[in-house]
PDB file with one MODEL, atoms N, CA, C and O in Angstrom:
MODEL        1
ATOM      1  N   UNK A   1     110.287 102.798 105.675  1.00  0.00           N
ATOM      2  CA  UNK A   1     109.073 102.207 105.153  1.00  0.00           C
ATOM      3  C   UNK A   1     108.780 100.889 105.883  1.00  0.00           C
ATOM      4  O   UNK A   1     109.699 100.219 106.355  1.00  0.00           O
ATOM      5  N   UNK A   2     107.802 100.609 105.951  1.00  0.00           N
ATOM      6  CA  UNK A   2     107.356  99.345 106.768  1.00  0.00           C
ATOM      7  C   UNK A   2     106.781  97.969 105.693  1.00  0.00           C
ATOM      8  O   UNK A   2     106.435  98.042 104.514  1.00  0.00           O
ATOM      9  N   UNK A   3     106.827  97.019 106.397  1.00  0.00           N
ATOM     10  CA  UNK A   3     106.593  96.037 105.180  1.00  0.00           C
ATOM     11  C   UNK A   3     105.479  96.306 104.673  1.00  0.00           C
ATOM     12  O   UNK A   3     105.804  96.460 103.495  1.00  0.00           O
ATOM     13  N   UNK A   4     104.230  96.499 104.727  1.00  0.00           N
ATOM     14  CA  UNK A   4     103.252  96.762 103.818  1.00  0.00           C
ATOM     15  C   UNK A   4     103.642  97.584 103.272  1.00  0.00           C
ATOM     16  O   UNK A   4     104.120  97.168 102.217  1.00  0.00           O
ATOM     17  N   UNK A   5     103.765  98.992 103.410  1.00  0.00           N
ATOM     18  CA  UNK A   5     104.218  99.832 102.628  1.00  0.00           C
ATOM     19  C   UNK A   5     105.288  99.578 101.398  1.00  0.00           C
ATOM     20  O   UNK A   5     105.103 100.134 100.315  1.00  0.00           O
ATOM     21  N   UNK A   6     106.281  98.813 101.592  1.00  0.00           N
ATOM     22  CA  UNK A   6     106.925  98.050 100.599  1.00  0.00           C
ATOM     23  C   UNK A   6     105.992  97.492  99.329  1.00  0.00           C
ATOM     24  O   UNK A   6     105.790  97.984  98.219  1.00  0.00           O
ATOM     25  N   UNK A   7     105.531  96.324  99.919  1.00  0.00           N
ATOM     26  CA  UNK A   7     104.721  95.412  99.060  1.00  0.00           C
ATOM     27  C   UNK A   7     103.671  96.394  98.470  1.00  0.00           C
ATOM     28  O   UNK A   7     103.464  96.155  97.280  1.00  0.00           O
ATOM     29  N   UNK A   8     102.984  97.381  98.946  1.00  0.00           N
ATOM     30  CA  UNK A   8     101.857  97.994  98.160  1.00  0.00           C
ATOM     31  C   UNK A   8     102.524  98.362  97.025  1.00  0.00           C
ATOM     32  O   UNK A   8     102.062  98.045  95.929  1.00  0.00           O
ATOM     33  N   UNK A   9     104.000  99.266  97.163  1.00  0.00           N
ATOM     34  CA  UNK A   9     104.860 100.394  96.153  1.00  0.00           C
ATOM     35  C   UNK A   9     105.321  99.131  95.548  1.00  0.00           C
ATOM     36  O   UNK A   9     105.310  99.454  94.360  1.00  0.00           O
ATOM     37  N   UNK A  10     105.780  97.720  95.586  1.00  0.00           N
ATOM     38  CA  UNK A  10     105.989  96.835  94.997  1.00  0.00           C
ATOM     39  C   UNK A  10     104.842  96.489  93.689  1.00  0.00           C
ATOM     40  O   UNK A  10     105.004  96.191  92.506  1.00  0.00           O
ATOM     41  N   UNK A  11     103.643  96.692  94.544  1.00  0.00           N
ATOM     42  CA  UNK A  11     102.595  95.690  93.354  1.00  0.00           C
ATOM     43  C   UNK A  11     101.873  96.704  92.322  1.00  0.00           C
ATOM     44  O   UNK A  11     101.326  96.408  91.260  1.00  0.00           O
ATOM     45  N   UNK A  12     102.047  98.235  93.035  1.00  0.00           N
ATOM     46  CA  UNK A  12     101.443  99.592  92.466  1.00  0.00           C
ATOM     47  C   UNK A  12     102.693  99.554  90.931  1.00  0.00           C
ATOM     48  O   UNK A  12     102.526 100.183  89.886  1.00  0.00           O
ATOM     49  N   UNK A  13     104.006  98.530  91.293  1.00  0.00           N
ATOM     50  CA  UNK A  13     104.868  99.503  89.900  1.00  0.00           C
ATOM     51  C   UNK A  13     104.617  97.914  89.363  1.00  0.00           C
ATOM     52  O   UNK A  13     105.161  98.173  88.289  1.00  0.00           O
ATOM     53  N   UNK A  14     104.345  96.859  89.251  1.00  0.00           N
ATOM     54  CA  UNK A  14     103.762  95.898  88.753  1.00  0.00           C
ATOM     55  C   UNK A  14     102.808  96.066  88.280  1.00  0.00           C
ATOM     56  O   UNK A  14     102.893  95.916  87.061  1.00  0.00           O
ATOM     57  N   UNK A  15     101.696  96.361  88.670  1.00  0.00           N
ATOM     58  CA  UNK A  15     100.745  97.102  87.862  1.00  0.00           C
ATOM     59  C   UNK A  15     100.888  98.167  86.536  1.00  0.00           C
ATOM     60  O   UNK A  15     100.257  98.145  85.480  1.00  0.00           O
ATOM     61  N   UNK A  16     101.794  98.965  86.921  1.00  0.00           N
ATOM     62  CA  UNK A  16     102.221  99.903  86.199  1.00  0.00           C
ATOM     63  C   UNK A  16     102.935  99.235  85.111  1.00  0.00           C
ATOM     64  O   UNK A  16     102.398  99.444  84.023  1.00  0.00           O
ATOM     65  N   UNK A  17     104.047  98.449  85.061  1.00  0.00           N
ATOM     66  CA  UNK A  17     105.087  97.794  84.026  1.00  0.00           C
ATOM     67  C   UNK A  17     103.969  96.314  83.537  1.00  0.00           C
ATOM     68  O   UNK A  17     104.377  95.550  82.662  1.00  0.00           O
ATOM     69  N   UNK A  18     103.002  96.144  84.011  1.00  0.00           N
ATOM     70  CA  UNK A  18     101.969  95.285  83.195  1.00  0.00           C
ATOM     71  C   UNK A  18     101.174  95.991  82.733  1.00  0.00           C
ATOM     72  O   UNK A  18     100.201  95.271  82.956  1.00  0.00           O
ATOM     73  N   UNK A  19     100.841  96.687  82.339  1.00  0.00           N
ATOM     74  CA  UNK A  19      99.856  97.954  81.946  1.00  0.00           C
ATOM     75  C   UNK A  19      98.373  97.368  82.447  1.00  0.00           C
ATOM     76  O   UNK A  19      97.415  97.060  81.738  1.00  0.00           O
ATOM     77  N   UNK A  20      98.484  97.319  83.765  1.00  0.00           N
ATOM     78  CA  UNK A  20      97.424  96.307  84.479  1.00  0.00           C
ATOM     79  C   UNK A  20      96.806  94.761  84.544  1.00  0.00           C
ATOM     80  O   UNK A  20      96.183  94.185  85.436  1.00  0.00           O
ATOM     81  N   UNK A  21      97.119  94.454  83.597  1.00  0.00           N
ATOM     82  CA  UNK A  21      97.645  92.503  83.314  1.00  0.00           C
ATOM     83  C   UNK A  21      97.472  92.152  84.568  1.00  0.00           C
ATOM     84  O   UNK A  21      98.456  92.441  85.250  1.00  0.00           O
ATOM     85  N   UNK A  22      96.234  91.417  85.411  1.00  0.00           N
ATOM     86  CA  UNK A  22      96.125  90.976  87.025  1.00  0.00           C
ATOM     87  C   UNK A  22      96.996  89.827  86.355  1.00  0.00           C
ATOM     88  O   UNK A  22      97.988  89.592  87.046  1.00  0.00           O
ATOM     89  N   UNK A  23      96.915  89.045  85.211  1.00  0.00           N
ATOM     90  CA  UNK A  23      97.645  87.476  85.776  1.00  0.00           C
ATOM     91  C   UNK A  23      99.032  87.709  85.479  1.00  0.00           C
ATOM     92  O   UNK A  23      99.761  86.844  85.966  1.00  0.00           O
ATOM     93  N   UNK A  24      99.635  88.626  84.818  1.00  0.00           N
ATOM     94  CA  UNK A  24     100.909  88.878  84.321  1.00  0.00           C
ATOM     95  C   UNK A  24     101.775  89.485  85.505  1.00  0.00           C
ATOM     96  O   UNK A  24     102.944  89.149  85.693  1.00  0.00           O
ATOM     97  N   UNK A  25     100.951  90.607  86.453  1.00  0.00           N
ATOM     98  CA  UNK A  25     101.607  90.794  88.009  1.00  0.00           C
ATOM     99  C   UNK A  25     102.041  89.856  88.407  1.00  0.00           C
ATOM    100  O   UNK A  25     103.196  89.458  88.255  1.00  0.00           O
ATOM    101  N   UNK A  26     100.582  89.008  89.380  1.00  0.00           N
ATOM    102  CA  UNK A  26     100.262  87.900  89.567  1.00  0.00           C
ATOM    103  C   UNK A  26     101.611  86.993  88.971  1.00  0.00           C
ATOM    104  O   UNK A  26     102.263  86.325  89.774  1.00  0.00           O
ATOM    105  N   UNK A  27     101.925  87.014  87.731  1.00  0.00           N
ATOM    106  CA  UNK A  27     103.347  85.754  87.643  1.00  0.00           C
ATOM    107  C   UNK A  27     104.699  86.596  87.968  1.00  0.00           C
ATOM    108  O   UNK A  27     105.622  86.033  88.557  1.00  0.00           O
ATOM    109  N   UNK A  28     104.799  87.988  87.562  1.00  0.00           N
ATOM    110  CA  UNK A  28     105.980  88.483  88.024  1.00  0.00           C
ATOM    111  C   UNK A  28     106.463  88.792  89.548  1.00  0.00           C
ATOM    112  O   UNK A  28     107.653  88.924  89.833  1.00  0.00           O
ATOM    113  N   UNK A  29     105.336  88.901  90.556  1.00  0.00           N
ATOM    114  CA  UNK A  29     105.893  88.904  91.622  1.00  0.00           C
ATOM    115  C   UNK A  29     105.768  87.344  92.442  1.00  0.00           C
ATOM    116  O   UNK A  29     106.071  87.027  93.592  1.00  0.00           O
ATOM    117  N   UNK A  30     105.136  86.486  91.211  1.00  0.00           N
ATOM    118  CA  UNK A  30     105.502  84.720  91.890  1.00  0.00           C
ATOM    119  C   UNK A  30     104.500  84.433  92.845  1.00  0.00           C
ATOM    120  O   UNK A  30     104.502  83.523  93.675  1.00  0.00           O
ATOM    121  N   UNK A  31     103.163  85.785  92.532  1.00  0.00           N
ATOM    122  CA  UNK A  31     102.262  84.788  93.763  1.00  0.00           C
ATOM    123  C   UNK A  31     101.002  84.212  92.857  1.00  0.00           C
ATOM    124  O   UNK A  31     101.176  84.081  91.645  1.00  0.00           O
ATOM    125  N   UNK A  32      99.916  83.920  93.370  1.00  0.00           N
ATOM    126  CA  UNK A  32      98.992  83.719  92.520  1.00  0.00           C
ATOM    127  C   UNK A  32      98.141  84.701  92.169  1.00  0.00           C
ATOM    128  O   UNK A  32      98.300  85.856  92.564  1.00  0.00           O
ATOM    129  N   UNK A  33      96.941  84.250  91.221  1.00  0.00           N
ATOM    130  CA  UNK A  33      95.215  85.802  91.326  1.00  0.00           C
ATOM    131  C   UNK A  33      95.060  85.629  92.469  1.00  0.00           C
ATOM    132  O   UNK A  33      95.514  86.537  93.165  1.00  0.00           O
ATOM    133  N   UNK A  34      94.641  84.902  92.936  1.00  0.00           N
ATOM    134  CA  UNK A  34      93.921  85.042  93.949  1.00  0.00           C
ATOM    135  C   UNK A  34      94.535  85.819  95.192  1.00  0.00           C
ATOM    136  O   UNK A  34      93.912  86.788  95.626  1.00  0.00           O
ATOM    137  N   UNK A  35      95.710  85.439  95.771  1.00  0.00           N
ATOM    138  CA  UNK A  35      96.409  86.190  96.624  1.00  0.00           C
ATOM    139  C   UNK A  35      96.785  87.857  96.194  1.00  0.00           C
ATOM    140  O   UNK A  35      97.014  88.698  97.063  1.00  0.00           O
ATOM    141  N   UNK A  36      96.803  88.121  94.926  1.00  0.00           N
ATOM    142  CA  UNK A  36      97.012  89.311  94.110  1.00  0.00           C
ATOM    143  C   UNK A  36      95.577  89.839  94.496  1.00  0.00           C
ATOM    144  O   UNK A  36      95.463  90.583  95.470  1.00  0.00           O
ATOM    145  N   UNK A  37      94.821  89.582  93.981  1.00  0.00           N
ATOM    146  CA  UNK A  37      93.417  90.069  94.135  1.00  0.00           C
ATOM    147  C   UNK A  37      93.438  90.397  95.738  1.00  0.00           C
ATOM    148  O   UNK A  37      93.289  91.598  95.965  1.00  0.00           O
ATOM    149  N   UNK A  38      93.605  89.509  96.981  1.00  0.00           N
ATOM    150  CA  UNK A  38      93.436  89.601  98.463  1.00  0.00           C
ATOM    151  C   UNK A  38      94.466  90.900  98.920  1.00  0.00           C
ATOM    152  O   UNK A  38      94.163  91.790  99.714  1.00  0.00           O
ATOM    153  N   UNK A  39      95.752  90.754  98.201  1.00  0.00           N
ATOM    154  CA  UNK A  39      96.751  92.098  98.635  1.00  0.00           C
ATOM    155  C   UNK A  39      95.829  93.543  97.804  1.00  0.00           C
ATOM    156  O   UNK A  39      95.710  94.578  98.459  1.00  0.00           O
ATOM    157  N   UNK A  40      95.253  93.473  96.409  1.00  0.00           N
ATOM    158  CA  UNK A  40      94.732  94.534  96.338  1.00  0.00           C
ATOM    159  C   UNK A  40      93.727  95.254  97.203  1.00  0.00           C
ATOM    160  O   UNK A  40      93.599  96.478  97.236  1.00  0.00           O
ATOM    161  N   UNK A  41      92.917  94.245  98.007  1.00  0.00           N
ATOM    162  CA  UNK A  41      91.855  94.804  98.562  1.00  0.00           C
ATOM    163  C   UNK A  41      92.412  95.146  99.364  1.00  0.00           C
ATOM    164  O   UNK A  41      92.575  96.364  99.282  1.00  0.00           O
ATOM    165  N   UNK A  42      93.000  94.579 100.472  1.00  0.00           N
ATOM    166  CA  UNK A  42      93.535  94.762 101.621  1.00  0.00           C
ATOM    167  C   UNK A  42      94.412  96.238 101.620  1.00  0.00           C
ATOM    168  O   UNK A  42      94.352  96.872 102.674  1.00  0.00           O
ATOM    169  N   UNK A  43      95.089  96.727 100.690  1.00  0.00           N
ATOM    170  CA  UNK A  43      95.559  98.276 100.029  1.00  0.00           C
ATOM    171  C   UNK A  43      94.989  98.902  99.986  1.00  0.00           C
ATOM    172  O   UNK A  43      95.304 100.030 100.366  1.00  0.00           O
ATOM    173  N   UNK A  44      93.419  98.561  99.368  1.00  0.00           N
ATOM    174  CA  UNK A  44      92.133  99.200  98.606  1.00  0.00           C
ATOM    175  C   UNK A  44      92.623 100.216  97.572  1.00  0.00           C
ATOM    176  O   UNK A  44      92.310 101.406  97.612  1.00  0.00           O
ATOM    177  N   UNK A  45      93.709  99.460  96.297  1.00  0.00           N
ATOM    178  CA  UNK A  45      93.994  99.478  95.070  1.00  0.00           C
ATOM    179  C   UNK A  45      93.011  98.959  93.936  1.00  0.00           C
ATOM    180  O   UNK A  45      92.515  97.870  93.648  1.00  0.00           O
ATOM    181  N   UNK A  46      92.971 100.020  93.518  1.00  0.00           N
ATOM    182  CA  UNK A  46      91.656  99.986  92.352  1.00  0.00           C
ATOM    183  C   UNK A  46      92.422  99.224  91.065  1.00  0.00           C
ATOM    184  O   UNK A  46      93.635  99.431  91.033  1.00  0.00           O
ATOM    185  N   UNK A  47      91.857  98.340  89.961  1.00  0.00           N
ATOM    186  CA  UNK A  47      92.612  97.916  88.892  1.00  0.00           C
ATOM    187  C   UNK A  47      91.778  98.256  88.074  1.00  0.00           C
ATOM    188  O   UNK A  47      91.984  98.081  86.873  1.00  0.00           O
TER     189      UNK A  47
ENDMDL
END
């Protein structure tokens, strides 16, 4: 797997174990919304 590929399957089961919660991801993987929001698009992960 390559690093994006990581981080997407990273933020896809964050999503999942927040039952979609953007600011509750957002604190469990320690970044901010805003950067959360920039990795979703950049995936083009729907919330």
């Amino acid at each position: 797997m390559t690093l994006d590929e990581i981080e997407k399957h990273t933020i896809l089961q964050a999503l999942d174990l927040q039952n979609g919660n953007i600011s509750q991801v957002a604190l469990s993987l320690g970044i901010s919304r805003a950067a959360l929001y920039r990795r979703l698009e950049k995936y083009g992960i729907n919330y």
